[in-house]
PDB file of N, CA, C and O in Angstrom:
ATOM      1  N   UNK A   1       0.827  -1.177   0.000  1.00  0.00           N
ATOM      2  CA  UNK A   1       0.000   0.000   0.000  1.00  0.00           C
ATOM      3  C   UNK A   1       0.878   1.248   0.000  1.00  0.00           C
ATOM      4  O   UNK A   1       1.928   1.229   0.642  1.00  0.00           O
ATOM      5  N   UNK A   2       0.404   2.639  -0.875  1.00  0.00           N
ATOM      6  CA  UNK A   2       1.406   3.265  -0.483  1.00  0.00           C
ATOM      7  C   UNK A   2       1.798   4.387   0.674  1.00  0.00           C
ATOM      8  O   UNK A   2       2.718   5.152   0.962  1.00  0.00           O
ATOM      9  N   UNK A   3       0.448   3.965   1.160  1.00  0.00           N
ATOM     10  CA  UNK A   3       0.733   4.924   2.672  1.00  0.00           C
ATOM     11  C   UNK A   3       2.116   4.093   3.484  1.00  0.00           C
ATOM     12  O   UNK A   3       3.029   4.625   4.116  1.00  0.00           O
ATOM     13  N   UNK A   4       1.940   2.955   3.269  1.00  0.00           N
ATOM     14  CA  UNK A   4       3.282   2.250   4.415  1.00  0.00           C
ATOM     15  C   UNK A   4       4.355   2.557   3.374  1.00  0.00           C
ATOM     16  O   UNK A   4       5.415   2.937   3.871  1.00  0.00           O
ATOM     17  N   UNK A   5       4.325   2.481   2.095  1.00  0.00           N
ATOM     18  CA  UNK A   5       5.597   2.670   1.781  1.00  0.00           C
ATOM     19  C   UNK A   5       6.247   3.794   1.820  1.00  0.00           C
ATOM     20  O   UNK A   5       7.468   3.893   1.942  1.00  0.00           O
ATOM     21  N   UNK A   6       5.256   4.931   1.693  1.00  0.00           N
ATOM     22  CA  UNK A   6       5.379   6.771   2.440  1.00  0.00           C
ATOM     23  C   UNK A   6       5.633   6.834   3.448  1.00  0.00           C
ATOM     24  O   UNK A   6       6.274   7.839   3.756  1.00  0.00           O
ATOM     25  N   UNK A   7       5.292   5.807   4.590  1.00  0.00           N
ATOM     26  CA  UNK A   7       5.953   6.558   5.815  1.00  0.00           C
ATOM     27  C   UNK A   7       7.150   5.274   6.209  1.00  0.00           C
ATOM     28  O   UNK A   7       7.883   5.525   7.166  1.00  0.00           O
ATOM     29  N   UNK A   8       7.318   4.118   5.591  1.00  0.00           N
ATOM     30  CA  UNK A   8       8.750   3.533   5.484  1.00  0.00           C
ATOM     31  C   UNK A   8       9.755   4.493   5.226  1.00  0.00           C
ATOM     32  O   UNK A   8      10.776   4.471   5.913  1.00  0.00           O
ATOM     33  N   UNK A   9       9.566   5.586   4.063  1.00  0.00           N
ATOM     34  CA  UNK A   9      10.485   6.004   3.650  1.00  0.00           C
ATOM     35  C   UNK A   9      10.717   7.530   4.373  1.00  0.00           C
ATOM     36  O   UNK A   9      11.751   8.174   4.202  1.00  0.00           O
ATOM     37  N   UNK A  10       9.792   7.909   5.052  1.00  0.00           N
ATOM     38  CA  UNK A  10       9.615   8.959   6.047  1.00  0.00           C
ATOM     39  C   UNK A  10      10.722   8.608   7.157  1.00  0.00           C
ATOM     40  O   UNK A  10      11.717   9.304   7.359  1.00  0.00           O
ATOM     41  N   UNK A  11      10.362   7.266   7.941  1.00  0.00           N
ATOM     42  CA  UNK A  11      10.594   6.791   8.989  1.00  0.00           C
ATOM     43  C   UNK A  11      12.610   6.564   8.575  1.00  0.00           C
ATOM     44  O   UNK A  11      13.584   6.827   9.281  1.00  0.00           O
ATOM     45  N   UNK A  12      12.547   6.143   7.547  1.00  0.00           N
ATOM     46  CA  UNK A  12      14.158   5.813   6.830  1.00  0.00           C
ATOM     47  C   UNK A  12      15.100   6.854   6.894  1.00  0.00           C
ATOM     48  O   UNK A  12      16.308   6.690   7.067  1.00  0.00           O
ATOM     49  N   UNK A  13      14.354   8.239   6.710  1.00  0.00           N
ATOM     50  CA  UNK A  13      15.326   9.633   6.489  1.00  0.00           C
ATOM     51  C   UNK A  13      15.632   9.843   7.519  1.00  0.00           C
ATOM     52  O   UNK A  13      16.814  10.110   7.737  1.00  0.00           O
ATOM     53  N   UNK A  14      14.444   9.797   8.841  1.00  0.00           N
ATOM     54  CA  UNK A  14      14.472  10.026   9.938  1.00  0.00           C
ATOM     55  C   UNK A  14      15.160   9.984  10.672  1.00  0.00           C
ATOM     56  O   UNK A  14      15.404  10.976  11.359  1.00  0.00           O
ATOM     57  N   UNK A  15      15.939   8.499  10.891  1.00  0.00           N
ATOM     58  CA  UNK A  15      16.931   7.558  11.029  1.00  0.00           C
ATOM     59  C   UNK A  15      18.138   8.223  10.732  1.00  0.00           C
ATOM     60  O   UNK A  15      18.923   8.688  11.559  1.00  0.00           O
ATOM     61  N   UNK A  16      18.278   8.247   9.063  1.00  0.00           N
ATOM     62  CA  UNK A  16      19.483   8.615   8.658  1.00  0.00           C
ATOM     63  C   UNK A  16      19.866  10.078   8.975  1.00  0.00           C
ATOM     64  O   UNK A  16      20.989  10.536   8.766  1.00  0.00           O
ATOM     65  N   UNK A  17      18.808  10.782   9.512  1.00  0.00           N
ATOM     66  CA  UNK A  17      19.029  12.467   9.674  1.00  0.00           C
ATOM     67  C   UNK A  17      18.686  12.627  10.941  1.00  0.00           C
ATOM     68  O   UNK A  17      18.170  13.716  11.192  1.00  0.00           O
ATOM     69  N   UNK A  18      18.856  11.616  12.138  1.00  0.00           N
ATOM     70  CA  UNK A  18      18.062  12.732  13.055  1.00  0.00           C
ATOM     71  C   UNK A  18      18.251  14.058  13.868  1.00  0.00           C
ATOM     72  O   UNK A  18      19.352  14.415  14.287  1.00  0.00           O
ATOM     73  N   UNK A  19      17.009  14.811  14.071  1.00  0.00           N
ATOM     74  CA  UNK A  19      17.177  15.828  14.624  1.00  0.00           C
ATOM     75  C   UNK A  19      18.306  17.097  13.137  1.00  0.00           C
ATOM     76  O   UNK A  19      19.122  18.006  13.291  1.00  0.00           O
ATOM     77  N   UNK A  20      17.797  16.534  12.096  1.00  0.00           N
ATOM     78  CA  UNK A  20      18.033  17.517  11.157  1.00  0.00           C
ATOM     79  C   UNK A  20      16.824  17.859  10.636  1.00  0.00           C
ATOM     80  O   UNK A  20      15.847  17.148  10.871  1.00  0.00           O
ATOM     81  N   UNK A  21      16.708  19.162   9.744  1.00  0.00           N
ATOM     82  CA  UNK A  21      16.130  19.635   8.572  1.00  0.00           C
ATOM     83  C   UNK A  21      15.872  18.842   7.623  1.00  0.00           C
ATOM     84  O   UNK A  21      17.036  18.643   7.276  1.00  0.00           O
ATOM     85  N   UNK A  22      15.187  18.150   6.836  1.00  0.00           N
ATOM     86  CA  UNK A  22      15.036  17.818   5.440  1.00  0.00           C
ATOM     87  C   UNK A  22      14.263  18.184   4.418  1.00  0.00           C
ATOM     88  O   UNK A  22      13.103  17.856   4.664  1.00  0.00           O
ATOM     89  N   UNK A  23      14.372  18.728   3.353  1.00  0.00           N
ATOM     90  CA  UNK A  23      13.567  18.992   2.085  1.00  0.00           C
ATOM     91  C   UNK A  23      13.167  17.696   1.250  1.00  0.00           C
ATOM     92  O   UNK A  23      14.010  16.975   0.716  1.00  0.00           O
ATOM     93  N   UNK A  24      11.761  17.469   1.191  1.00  0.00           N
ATOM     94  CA  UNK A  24      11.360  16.579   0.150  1.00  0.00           C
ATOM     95  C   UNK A  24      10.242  16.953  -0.586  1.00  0.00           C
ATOM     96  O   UNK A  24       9.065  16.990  -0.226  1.00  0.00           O
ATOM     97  N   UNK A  25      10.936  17.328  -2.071  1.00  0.00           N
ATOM     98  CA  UNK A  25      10.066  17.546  -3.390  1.00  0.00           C
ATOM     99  C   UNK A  25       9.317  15.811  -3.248  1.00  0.00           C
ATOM    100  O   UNK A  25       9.770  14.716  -2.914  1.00  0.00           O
ATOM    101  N   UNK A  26       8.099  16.266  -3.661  1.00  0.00           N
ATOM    102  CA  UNK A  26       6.770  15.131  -3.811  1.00  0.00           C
ATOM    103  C   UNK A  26       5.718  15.413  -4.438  1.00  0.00           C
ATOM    104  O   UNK A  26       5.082  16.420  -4.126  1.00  0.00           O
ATOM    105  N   UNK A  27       5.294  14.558  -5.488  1.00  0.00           N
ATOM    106  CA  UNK A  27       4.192  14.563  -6.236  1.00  0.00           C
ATOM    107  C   UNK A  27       3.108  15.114  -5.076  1.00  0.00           C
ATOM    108  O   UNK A  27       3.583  15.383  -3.973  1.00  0.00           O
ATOM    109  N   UNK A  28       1.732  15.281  -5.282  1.00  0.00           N
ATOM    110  CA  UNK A  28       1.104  16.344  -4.851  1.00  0.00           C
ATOM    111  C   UNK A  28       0.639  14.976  -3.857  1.00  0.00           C
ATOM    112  O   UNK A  28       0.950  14.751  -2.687  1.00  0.00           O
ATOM    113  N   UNK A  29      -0.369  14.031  -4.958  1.00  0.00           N
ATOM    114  CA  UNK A  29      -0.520  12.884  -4.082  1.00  0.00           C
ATOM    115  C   UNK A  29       0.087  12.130  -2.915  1.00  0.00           C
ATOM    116  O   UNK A  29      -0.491  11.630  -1.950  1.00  0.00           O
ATOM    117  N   UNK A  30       1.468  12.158  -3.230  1.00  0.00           N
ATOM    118  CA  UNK A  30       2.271  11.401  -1.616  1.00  0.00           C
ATOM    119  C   UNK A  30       1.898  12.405  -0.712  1.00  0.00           C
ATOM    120  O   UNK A  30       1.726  11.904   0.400  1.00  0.00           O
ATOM    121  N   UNK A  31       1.682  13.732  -0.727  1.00  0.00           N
ATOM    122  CA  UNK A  31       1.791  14.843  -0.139  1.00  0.00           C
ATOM    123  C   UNK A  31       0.712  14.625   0.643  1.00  0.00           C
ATOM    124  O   UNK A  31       0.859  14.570   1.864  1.00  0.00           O
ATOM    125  N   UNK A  32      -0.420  14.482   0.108  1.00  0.00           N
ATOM    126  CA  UNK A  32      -1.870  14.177   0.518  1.00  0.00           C
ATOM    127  C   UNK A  32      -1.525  12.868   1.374  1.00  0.00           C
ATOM    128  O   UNK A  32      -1.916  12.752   2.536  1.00  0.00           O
ATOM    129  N   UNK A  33      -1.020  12.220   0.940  1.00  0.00           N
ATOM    130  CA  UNK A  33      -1.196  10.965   1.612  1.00  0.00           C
ATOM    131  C   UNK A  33      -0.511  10.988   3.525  1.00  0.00           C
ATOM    132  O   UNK A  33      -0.895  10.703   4.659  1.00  0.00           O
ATOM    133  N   UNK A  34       0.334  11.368   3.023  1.00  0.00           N
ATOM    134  CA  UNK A  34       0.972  11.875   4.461  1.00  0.00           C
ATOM    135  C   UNK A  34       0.498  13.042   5.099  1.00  0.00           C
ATOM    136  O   UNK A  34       1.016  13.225   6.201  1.00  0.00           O
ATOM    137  N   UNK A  35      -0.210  13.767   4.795  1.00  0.00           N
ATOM    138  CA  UNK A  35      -1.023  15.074   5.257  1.00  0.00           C
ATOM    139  C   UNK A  35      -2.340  14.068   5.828  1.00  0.00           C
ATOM    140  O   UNK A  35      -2.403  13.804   7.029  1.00  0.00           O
ATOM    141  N   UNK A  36      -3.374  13.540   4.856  1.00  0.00           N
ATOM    142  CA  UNK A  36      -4.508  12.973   5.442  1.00  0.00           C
ATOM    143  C   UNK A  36      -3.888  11.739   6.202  1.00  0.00           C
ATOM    144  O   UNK A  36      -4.460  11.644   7.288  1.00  0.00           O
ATOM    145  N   UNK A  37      -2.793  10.612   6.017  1.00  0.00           N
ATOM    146  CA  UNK A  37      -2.271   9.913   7.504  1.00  0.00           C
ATOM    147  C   UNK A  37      -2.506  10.341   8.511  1.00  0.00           C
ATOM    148  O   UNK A  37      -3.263   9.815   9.328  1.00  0.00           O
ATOM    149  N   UNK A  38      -1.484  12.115   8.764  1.00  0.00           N
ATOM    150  CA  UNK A  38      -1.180  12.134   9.918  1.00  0.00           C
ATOM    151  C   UNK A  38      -2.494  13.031  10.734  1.00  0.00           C
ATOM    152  O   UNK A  38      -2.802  12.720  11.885  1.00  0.00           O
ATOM    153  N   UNK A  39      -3.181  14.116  10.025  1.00  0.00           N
ATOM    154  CA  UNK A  39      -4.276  14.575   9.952  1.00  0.00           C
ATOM    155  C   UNK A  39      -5.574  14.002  10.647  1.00  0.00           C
ATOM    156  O   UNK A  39      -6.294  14.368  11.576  1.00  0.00           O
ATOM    157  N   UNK A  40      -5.543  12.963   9.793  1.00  0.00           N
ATOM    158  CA  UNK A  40      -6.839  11.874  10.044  1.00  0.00           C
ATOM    159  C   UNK A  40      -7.999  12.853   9.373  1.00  0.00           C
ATOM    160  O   UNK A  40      -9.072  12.610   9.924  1.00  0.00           O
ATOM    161  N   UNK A  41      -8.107  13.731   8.509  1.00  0.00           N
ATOM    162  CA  UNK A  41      -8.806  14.948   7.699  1.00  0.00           C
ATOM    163  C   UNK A  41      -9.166  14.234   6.634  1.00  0.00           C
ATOM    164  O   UNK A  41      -8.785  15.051   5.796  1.00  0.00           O
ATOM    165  N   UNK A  42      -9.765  13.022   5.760  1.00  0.00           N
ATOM    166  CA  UNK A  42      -9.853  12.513   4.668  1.00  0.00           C
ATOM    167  C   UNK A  42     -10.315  12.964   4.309  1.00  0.00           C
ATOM    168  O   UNK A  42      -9.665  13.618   3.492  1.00  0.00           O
ATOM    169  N   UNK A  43     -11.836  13.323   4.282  1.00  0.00           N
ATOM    170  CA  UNK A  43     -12.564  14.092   3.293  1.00  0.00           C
ATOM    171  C   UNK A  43     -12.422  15.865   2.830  1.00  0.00           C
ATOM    172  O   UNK A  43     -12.419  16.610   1.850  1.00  0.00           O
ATOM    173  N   UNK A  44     -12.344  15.859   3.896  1.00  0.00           N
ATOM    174  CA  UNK A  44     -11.632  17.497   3.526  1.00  0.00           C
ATOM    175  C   UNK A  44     -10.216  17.746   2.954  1.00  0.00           C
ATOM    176  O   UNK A  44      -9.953  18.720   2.249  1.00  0.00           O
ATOM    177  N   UNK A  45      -9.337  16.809   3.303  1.00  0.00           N
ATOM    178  CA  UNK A  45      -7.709  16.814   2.063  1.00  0.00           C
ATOM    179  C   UNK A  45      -8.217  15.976   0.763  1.00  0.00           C
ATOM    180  O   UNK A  45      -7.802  16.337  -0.338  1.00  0.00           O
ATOM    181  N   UNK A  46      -9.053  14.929   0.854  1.00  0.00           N
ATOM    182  CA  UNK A  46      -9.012  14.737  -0.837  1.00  0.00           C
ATOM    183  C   UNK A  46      -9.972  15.605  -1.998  1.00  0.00           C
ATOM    184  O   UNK A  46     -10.052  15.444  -3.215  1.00  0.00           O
ATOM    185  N   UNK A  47     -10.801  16.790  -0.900  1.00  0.00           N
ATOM    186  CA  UNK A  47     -11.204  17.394  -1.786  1.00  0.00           C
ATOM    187  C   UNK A  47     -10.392  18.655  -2.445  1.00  0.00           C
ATOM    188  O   UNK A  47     -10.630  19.350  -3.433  1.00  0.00           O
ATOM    189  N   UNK A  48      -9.542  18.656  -1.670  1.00  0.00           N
ATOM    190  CA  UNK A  48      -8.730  19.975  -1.930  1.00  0.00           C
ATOM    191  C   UNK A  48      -7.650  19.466  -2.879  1.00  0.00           C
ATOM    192  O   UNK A  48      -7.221  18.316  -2.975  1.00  0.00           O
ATOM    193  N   UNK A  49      -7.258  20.683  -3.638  1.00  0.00           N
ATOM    194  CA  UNK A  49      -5.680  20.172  -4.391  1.00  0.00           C
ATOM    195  C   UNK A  49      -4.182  20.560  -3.652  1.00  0.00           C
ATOM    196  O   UNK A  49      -4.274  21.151  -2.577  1.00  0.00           O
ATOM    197  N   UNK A  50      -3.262  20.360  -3.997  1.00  0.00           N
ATOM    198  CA  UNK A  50      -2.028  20.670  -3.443  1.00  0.00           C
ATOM    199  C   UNK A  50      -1.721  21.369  -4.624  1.00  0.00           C
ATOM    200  O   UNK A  50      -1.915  20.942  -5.763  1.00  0.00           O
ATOM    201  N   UNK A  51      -1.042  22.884  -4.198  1.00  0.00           N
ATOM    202  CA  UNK A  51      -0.705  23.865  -5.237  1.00  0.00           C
ATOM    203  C   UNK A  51       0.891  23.057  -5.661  1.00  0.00           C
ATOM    204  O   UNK A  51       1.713  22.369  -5.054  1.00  0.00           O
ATOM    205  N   UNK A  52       0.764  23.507  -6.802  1.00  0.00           N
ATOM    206  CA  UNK A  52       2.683  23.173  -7.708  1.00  0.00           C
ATOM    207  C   UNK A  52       3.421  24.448  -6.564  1.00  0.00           C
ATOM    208  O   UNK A  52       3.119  25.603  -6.264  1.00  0.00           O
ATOM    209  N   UNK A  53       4.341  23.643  -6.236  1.00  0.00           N
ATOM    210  CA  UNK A  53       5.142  24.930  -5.213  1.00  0.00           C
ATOM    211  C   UNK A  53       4.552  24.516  -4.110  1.00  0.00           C
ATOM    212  O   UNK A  53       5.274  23.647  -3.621  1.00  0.00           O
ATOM    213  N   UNK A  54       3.621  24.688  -3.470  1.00  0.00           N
ATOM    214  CA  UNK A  54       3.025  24.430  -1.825  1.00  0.00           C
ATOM    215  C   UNK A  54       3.754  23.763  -1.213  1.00  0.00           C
ATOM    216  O   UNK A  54       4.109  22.674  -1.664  1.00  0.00           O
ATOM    217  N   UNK A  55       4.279  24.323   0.251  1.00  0.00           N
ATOM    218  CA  UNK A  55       5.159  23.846   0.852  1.00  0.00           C
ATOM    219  C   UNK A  55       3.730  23.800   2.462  1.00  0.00           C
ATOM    220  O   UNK A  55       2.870  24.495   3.003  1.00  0.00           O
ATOM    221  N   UNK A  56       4.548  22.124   2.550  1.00  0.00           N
ATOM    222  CA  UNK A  56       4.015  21.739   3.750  1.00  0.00           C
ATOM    223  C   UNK A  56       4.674  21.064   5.361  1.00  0.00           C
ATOM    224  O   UNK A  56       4.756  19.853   5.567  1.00  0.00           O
ATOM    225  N   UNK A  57       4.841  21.489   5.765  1.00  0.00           N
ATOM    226  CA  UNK A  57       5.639  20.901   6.826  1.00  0.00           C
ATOM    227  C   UNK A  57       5.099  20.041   8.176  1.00  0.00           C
ATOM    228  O   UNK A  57       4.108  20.276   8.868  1.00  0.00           O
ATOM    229  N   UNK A  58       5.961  19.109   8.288  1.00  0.00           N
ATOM    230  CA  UNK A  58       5.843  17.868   9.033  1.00  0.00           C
ATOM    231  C   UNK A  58       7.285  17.674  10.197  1.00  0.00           C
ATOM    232  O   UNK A  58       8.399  18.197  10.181  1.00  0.00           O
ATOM    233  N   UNK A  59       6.761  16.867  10.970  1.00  0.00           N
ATOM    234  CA  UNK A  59       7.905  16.859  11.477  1.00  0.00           C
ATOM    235  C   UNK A  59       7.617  16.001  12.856  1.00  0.00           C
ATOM    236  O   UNK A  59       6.438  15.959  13.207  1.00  0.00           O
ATOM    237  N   UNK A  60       8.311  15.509  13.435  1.00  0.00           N
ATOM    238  CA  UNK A  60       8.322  13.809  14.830  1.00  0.00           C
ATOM    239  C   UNK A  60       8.249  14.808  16.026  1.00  0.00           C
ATOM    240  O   UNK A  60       8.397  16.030  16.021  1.00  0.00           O
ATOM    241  N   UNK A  61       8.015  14.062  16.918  1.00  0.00           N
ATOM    242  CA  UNK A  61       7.488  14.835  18.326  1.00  0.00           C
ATOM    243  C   UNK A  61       7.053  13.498  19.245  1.00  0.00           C
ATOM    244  O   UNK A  61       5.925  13.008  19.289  1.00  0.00           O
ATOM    245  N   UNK A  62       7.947  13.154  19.786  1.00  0.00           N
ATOM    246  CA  UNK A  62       7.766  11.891  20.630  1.00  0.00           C
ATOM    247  C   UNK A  62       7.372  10.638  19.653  1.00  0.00           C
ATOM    248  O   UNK A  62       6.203  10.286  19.812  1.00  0.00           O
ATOM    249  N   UNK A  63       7.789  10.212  19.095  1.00  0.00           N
ATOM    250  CA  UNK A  63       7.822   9.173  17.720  1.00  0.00           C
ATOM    251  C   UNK A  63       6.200   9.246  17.616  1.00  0.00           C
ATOM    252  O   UNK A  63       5.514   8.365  18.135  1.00  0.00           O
ATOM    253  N   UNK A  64       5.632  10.321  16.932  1.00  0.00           N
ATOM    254  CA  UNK A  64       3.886  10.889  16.048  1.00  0.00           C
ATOM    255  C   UNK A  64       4.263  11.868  14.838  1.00  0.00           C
ATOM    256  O   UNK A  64       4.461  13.065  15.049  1.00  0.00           O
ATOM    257  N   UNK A  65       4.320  11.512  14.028  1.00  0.00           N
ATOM    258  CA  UNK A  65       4.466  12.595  13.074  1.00  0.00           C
ATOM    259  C   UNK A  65       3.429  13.876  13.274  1.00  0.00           C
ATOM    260  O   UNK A  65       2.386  13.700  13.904  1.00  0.00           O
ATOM    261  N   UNK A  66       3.756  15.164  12.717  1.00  0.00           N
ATOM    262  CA  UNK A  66       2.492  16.064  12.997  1.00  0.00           C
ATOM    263  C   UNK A  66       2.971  17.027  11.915  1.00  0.00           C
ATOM    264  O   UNK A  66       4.102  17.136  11.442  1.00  0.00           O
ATOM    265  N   UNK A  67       1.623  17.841  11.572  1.00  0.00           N
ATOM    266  CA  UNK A  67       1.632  18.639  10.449  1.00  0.00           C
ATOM    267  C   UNK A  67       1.994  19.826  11.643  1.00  0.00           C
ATOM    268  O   UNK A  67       1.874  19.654  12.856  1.00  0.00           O
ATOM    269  N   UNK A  68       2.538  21.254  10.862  1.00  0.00           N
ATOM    270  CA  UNK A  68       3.184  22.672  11.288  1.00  0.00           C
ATOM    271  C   UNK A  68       2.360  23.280  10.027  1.00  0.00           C
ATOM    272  O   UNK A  68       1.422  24.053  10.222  1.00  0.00           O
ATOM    273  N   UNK A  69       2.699  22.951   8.928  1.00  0.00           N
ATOM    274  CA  UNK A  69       1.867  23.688   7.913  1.00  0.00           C
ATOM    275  C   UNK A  69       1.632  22.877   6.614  1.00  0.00           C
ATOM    276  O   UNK A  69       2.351  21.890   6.457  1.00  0.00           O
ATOM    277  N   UNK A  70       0.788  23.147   5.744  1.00  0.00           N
ATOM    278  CA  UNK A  70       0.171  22.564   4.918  1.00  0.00           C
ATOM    279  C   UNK A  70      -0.281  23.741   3.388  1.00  0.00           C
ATOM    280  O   UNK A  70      -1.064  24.691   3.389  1.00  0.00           O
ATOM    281  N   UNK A  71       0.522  23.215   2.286  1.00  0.00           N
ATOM    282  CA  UNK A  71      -0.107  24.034   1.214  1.00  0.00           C
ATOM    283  C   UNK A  71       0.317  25.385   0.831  1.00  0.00           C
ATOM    284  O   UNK A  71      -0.061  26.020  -0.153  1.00  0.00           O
ATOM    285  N   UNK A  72       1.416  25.854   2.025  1.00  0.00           N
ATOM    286  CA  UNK A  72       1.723  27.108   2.102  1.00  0.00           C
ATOM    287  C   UNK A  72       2.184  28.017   0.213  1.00  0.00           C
ATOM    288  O   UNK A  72       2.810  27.473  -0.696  1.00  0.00           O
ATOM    289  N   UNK A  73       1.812  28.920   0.211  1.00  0.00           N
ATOM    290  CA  UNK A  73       2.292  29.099  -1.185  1.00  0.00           C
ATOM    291  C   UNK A  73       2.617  30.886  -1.494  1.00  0.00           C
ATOM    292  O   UNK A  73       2.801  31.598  -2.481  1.00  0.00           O
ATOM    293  N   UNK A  74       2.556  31.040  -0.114  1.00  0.00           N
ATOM    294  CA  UNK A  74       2.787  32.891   0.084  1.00  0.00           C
ATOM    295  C   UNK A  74       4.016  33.100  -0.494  1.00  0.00           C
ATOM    296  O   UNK A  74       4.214  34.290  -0.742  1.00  0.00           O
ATOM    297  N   UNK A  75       5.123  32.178  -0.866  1.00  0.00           N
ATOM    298  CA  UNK A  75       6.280  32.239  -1.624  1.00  0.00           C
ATOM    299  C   UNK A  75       6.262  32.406  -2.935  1.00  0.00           C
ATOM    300  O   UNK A  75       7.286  32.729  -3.537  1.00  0.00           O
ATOM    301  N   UNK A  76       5.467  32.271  -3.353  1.00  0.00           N
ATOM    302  CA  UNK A  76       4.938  32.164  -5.034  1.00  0.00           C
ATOM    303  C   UNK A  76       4.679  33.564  -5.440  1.00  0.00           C
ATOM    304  O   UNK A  76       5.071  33.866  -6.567  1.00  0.00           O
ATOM    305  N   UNK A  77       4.005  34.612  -4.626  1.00  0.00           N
ATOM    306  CA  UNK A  77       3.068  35.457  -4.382  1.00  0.00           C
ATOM    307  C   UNK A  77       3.747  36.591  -5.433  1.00  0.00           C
ATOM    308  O   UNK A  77       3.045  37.353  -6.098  1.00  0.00           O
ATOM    309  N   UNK A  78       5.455  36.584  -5.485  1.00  0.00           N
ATOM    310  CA  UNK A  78       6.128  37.884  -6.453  1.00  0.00           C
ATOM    311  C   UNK A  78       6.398  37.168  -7.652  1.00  0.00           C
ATOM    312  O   UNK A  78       7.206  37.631  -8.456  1.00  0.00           O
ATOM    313  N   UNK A  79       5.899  36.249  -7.832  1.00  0.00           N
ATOM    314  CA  UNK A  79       6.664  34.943  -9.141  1.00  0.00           C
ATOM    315  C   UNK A  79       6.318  35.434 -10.248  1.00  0.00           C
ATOM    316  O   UNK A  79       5.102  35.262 -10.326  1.00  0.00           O
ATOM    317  N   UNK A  80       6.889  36.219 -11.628  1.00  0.00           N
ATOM    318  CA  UNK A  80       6.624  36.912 -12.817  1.00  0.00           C
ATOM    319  C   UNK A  80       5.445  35.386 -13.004  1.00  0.00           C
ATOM    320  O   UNK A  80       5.431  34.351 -12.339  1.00  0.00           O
ATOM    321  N   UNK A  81       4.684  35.753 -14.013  1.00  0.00           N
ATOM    322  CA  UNK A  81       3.644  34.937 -14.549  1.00  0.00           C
ATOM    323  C   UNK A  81       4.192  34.711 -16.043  1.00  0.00           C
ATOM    324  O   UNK A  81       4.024  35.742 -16.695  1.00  0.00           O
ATOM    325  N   UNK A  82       4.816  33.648 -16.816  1.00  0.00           N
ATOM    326  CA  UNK A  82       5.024  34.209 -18.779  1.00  0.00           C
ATOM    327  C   UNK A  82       4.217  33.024 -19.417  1.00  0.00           C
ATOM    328  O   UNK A  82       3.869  31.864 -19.196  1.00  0.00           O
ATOM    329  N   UNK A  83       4.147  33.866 -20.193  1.00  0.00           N
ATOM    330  CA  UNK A  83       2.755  33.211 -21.365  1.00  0.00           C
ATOM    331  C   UNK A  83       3.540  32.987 -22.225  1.00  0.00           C
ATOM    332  O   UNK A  83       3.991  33.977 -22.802  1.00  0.00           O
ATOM    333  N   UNK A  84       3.993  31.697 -22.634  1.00  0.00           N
ATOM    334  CA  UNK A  84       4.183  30.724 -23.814  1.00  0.00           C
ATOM    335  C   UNK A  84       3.608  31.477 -24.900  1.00  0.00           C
ATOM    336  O   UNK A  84       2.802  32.350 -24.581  1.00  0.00           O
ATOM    337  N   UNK A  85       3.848  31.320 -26.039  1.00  0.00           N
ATOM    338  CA  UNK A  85       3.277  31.340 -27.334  1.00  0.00           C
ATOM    339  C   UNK A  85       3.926  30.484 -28.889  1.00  0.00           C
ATOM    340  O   UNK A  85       3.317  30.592 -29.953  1.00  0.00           O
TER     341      UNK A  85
END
């Protein structure tokens, strides 16, 4: 399933980093998946989308993962916009 294999590989960095920082780029879906895990929010995260860019943060607290933020995208906010043609 890939919720266990999302937080195998959660639980793996963890290990190899602890008590560090880590950045992980993720399809929008793993994102969700570990947001509604730790959440327990199903119906309200699978109705929503995860923005391209949205930064969400997670992080251990007595071995429980827990969300800090979710979706954030106020970074985007000065990003020139260009139109292809």
């Amino acid at each position: 399933m890939v919720n266990k294999r999302v937080f195998a590989g959660l639980d793996k960095l963890h290990k190899l980093y602890p008590k560090q920082k880590i950045i992980i780029v993720a399809h929008g879906g793993i994102i969700k998946v570990l947001l509604i895990s730790i959440l327990k929010k199903k119906d309200r995260l699978e109705k929503s989308g995860m923005s391209n860019g949205g930064i969400s943060t997670i992080y251990i607290e007595n071995g429980e993962w827990k969300v800090k933020g979710c979706n954030h995208i106020e970074h985007l906010s000065n990003t020139q916009k260009t139109i292809l043609r």
